[in-house]
SELOBA-369846 format. One line per field, with one value per residue (C-alpha): residue number from 1; residue in one letter; x, y, z. Coordinates in pm, whole numbers. Layout:
BEGIN
pos c(NUM|...) .
code c(A|...) .
east c(X|...) .
north c(Y|...) .
up c(Z|...) .
//
This chain:
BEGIN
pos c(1|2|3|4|5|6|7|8|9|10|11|12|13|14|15|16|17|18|19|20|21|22|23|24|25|26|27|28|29|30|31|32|33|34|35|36|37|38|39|40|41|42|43|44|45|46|47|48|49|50|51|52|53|54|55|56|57|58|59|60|61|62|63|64|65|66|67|68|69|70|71|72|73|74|75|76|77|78|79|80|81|82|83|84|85|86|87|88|89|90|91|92|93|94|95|96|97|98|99|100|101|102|103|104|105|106|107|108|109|110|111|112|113|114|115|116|117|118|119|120|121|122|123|124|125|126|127|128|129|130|131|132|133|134|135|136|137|138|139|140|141|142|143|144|145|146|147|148|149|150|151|152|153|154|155|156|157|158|159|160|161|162|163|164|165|166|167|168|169|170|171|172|173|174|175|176|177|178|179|180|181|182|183|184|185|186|187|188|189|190|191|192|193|194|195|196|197|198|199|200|201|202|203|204|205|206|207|208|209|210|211|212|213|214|215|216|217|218|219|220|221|222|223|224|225|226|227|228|229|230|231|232|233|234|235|236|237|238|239|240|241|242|243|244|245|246|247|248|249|250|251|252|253|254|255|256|257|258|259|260|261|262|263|264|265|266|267|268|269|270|271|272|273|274|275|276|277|278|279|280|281|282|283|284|285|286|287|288|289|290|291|292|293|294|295|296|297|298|299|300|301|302|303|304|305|306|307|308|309|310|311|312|313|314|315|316|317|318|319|320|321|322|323|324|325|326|327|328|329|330|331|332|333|334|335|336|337|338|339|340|341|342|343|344|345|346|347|348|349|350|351|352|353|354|355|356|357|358|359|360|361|362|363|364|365|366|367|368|369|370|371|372|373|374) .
code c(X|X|X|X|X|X|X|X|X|X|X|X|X|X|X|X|X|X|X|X|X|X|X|X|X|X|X|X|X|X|X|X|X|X|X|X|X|X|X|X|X|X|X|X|X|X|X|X|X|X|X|X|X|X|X|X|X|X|X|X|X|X|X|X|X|X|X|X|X|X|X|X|X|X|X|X|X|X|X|X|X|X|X|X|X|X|X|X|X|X|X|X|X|X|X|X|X|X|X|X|X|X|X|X|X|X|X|X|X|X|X|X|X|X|X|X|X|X|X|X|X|X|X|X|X|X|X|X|X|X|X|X|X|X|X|X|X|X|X|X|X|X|X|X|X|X|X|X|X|X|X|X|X|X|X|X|X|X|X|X|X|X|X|X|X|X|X|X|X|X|X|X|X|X|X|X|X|X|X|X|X|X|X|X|X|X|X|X|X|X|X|X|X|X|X|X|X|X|X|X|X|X|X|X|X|X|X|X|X|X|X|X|X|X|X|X|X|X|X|X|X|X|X|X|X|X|X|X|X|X|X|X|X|X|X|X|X|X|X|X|X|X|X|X|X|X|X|X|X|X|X|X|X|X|X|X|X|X|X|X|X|X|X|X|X|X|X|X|X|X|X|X|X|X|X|X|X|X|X|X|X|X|X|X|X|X|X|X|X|X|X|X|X|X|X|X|X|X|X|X|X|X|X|X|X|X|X|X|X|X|X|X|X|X|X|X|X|X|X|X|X|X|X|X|X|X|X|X|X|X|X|X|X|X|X|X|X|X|X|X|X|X|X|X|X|X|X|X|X|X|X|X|X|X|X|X|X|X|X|X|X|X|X|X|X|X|X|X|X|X|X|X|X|X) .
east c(-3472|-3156|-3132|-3122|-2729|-2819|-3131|-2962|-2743|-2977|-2805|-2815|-2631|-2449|-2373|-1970|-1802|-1734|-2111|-2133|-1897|-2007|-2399|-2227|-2069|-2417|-2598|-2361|-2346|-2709|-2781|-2498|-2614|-2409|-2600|-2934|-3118|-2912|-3040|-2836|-2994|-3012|-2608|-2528|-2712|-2554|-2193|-2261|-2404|-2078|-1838|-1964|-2012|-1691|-1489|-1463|-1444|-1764|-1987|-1927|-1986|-2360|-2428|-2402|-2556|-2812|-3022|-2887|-2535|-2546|-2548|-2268|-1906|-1818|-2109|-1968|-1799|-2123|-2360|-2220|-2302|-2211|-2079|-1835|-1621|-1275|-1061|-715|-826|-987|-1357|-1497|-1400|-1472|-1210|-973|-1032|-1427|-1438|-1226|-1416|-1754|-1588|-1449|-1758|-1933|-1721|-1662|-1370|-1142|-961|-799|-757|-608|-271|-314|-277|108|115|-99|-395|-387|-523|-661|-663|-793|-499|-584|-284|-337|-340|71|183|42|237|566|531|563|626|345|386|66|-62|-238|-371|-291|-169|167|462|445|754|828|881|978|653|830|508|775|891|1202|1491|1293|1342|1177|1165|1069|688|728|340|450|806|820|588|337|62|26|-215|-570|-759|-1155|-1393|-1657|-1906|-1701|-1407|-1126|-1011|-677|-573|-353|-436|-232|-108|-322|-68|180|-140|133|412|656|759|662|784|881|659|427|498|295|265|63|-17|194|31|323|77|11|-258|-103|-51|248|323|541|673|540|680|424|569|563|274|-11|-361|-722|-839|-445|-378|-19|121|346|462|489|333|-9|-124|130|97|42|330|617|475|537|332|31|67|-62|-278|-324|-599|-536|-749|-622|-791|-858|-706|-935|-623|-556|-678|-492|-522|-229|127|-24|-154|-406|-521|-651|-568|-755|-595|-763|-781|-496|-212|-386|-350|16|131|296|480|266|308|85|61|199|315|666|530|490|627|668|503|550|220|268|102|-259|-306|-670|-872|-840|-446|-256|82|308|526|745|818|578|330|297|552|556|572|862|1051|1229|1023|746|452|399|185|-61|-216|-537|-551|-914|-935|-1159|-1338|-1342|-1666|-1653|-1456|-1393|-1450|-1087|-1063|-1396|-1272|-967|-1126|-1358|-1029|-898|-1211|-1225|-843|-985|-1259|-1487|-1844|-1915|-2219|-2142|-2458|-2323|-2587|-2499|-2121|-2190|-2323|-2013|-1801|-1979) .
north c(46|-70|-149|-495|-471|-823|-694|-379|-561|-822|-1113|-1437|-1429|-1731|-1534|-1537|-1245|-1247|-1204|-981|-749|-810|-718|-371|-285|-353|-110|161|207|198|458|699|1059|1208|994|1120|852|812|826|961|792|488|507|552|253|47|204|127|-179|-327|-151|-382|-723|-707|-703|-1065|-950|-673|-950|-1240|-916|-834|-1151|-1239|-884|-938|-586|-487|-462|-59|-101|-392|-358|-393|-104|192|211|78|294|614|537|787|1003|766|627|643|778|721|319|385|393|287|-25|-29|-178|84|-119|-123|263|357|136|341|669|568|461|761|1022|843|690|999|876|597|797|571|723|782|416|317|101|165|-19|-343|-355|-647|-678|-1019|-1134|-1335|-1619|-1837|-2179|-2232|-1938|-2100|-2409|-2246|-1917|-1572|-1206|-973|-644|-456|-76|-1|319|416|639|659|859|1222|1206|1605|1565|1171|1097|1368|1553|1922|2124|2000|2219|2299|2131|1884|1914|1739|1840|2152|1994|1621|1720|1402|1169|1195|1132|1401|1380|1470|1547|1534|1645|1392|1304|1118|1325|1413|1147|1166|974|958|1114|1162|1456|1685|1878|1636|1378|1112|1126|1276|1552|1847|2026|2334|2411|2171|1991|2198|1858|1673|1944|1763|1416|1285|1084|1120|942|831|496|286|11|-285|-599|-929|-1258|-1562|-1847|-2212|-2456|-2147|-2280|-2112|-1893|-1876|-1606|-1434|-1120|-823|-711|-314|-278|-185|194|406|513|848|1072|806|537|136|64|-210|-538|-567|-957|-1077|-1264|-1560|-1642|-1918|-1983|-2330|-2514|-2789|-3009|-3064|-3091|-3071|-3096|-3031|-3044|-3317|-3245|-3514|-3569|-3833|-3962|-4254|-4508|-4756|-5075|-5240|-4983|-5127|-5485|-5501|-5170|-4838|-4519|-4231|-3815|-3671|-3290|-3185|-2831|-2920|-2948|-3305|-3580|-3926|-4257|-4603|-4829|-5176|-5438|-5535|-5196|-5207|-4914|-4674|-4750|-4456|-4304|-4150|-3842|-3800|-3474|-3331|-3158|-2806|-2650|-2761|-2417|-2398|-2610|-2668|-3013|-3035|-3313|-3546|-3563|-3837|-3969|-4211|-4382|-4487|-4772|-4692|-4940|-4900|-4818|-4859|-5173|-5289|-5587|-5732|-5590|-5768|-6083|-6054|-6010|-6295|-6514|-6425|-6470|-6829|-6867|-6747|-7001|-6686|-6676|-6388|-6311|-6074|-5878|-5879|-5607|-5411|-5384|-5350|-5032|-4937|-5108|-5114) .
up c(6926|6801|6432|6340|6096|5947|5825|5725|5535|5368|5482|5686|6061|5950|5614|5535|5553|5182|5143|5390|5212|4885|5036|5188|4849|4653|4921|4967|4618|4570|4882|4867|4895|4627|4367|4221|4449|4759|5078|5372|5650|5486|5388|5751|5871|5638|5716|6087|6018|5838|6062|6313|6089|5896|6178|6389|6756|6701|6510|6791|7107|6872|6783|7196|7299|7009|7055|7343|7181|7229|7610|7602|7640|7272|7197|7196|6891|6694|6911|6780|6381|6106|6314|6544|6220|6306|6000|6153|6065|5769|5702|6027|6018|5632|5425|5227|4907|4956|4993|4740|4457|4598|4517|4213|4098|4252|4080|3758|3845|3860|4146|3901|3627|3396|3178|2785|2659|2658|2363|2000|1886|1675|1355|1161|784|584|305|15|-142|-364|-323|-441|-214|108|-37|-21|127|-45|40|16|-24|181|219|494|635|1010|1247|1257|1407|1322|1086|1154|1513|1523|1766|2040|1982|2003|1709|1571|1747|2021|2391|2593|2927|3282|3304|3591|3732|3839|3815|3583|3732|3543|3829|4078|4391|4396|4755|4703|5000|4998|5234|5457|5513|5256|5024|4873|4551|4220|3887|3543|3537|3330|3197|3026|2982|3218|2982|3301|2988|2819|2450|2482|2136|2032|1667|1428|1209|1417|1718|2006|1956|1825|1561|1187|1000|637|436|519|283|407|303|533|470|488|598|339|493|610|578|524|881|968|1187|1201|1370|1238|1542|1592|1250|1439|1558|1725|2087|2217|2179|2012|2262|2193|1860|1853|1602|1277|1273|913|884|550|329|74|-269|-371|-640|-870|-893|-525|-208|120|438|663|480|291|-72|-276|-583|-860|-1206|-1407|-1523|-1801|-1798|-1984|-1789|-1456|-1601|-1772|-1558|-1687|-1602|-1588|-1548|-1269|-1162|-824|-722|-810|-1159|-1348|-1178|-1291|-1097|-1159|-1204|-1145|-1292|-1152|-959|-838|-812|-525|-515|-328|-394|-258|-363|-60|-11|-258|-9|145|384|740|971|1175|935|650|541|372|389|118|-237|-231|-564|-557|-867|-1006|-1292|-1637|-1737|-2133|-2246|-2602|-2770|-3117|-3253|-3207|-2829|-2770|-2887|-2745|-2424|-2495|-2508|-2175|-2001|-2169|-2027|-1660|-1718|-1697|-1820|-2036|-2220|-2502|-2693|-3029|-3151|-2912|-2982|-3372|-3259|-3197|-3427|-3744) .
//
């Protein structure tokens, strides 16, 4: 009796063929016999199964021969199984792509063989300012240990004075082309060439220094600017101050990672910078000039007369940097009133007075003031 492909597949008859192909890929890599629990049989009926399904004419011919498709005109293809596939159009009907991710996952992927990495690894390092040098920006000066280019061969990975040549294996290409017999027939693909590791060249002696790598571990130190207006978690990048590549390949970035101290003067947030100063009572009432302290160093504001509590002002252009620019944000002072706590006698009466001129009510514990006054 014929086999039922739905079923072999696991899917619906009115199942897309996107999940058809994505049931195929789940089975054939579950029930190939090269793995430690494939099963042979089992792979061919699935193989036969999709050569039929995945392809539009086949799947409407079974679906309209049902299980008698063997015997129909469009059967004799799927009637022969395993051993019908056609390899001058692939896999039997299964798609190029499909087989080749089986077989790279089969044999550990050494049909796609990736190169040694073209470009160096990023590194990451946390750097502490202080709260004035994210203000305006500062150059740090940083060590870091990495690997580097071999400074005896200049990352060439060959002795200096020797040659370099084209790499006699790939003749320069630095892939050359693997044929594996597998179950299914020969299988051709791409590798890196093991012999110049895909670098298309070979030294005629290797670098003693650093054995052919091209690559030295040591400490580098280097000067990074920080940019004026950076703020707490900032994130920048050194670019090509990161891990060299194999053999004098690109270099990786370097990402600093800020961390900015506080200051118990200010606050910011953004280019903006706050902070407070008191004020007492009689400078609130008659008004004054006063120094306040600002990253710029003291800086002079002007109090009018009957500032209330909670009165904001401005220092334009007092603040942090802005990135990307050559402003900066502003310097905002909140000014908070004292009430006096402790009066004389003659403040107490003269403050009696001007309540009597406001028409005020005040009710003054004398015994409680002599405390203070006597």
């Amino acid at each position: 009796m014929a086999q039922d492909y739905y079923q072999t597949l696991g899917v619906a008859k009115t199942s897309s063929a996107e999940e058809i192909k994505r049931a195929y890929r789940k089975l054939a890599h579950q029930h190939h016999p090269d793995k430690d629990k494939g099963n042979e049989a089992k792979f061919k009926e699935i193989n036969e199964a999709y050569q039929v399904l995945s392809d539009q004419n086949k799947r409407a011919q079974y679906d309209q021969f049902g299980q008698t498709f063997q015997n129909g005109s469009a059967g004799q293809g799927a009637g022969q199984g395993f051993g019908g596939f056609d390899f001058s159009q692939g896999f039997g009907g299964v798609e190029f792509d499909d087989a080749f991710d089986i077989f790279s996952d089969i044999f550990g992927g050494a049909g796609r063989r990736a190169p040694r990495r073209a470009r160096g690894v990023d590194l990451e390092m946390v750097l502490e300012l202080s709260f004035t040098e994210a203000v305006f920006g500062v150059e740090k000066e940083l060590t870091i240990d990495k690997t580097d280019s071999c400074e005896a061969c200049e990352g060439s990975g060959a002795e200096a004075g020797t040659k370099v040549s084209t790499c006699p294996k790939c003749h320069g290409q630095g892939q050359i082309r693997v044929t594996k017999r597998t179950i299914l027939g020969q299988m051709a693909s791409v590798a890196t060439c093991d012999r110049c590791d895909g670098q298309g060249k070979v030294a005629e002696h290797a670098c003693k220094t650093c054995n052919g790598s091209g690559q030295k571990r040591r400490a580098k130190t280097l000067k990074v600017r920080i940019p004026a207006g950076v703020e707490d978690g900032s994130r920048i990048r050194v670019s090509g101050e990161g891990e060299v590549g194999y053999r004098g390949s690109n270099f990786g970035d370097l990402y600093l990672q800020l961390r900015v101290a506080g200051d118990p003067r200010f606050k910011r947030q953004g280019p903006n910078i706050y902070s407070e100063a008191p004020i007492s009572f009689y400078q609130a009432a008659l008004g004054t000039e006063m120094e306040v302290e600002t990253v710029d160093g003291k800086k002079t504001i002007k109090i009018p007369a009957g500032t209330q509590s909670g009165k904001v002002f401005r220092l334009k252009g007092h603040g942090a940097g802005i990135l990307n620019s050559s402003n900066r944000g502003d310097h905002l002072v909140t000014v908070h009133v004292v009430t006096p706590a402790k009066l004389n006698k003659k403040e107490k009466e003269l403050f009696k007075q001007l309540a009597e001129e406001k028409g005020e009510s005040v009710n003054v514990d004398e015994s409680f003031w002599d405390k203070f006054t006597s």
